[in-house]
C-alpha positions, 0 to 999 in steps of 0.5 A: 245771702252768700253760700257761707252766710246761709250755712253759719245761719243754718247750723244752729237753730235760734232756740240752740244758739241761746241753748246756755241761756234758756236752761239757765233761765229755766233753772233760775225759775225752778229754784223760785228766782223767776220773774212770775211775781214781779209786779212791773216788768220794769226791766222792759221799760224806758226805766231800766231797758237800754238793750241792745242788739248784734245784726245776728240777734236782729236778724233771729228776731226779724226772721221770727217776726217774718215767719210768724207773719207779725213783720207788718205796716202795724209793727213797722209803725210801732218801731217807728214810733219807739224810735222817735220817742225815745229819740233813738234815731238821734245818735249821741257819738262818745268817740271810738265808735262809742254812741250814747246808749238810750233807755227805751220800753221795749216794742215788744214788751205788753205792758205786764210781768213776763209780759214779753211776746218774743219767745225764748228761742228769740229773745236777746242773748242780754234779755235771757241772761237778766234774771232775778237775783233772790227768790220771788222778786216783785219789785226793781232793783234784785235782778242783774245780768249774767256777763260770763254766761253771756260771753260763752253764749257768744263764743260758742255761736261763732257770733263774731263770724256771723255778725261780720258776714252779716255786717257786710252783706247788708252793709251796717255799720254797727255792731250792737243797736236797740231793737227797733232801730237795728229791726227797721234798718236791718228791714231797709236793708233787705228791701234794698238788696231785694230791689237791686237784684230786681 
């Protein structure tokens, strides 16, 4: 990776990029707006997921995966398989670089409330600003998405920097997509840069 590229991803670890996001989450949760109670974890599933992801995001959690020795053939094929059943791998264009935004069960969700197997200092910035919106949720529907929190998160990462320089050094062309497609293709993309340098 270029010099500047390695000291942008250096700064700021993953758990202080979403600092904002964690203790907000964390406040939420002492006041009882937690999602302990939820009975679904339906905001994880092809009901109601749709989250998408920046190159910066997926390379936090790719490199987390990589660490934790989870990035395998089992968890490749499990991507895989997400993205073919959600049809995830079909792009619907809109026009102006707008694509069809999918529903899809997160890969990483275990079927529970909470059930999440992303730690916190990994998670997407979207993922932590969604949180319950009155006390001891049990159901859908009462929780949402906190925008202004999540564009300060952005702007006090320098994100857009780092996700162009992300952008261009492993050659995507997006700047959001789901999780398993932006891991797999972010994983290409690395092999691909791997074998060039061989």
């Amino acid at each position: 990776m270029t010099e500047e590229l390695i000291s942008l991803l250096k700064d700021h670890s993953p758990r202080q990029k979403r600092a904002l996001l964690i203790e907000k989450m964390d406040q939420l949760e002492q006041t009882g707006f937690g999602c302990e109670k939820c009975q679904g974890g339906w905001c994880c599933t092809f009901e109601y997921n749709s989250m998408r992801v920046s190159p910066l995001e997926a390379i936090d959690i790719y490199l987390a995966l990589v660490e934790e020795n989870k990035w395998n053939d089992e968890l490749i094929h499990h991507l895989q398989h997400t993205q073919t059943k959600y049809r995830l791998d079909k792009e619907i264009f809109l026009g102006r670089g707008n694509t069809l935004r999918r529903t899809y069960t997160c890969p990483f969700f275990t079927e529970k409330a909470q059930g999440c197997s992303l730690s916190r200092a990994h998670k997407p910035y979207g993922c932590l600003a969604f949180n319950a919106q009155k006390s001891e949720v049990t159901d859908a529907g009462f929780c949402g998405s906190d925008q202004v929190l999540l564009e300060k998160q952005v702007v006090a990462n320098q994100d857009d920097q780092i996700n162009q320089l992300l952008k261009t050094y492993l050659t995507l062309d997006w700047d959001k997509k789901d999780i398993p497609s932006a891991l797999l293709e972010i994983n290409n993309q690395l092999i691909n840069l791997s074998n060039s340098i061989d």
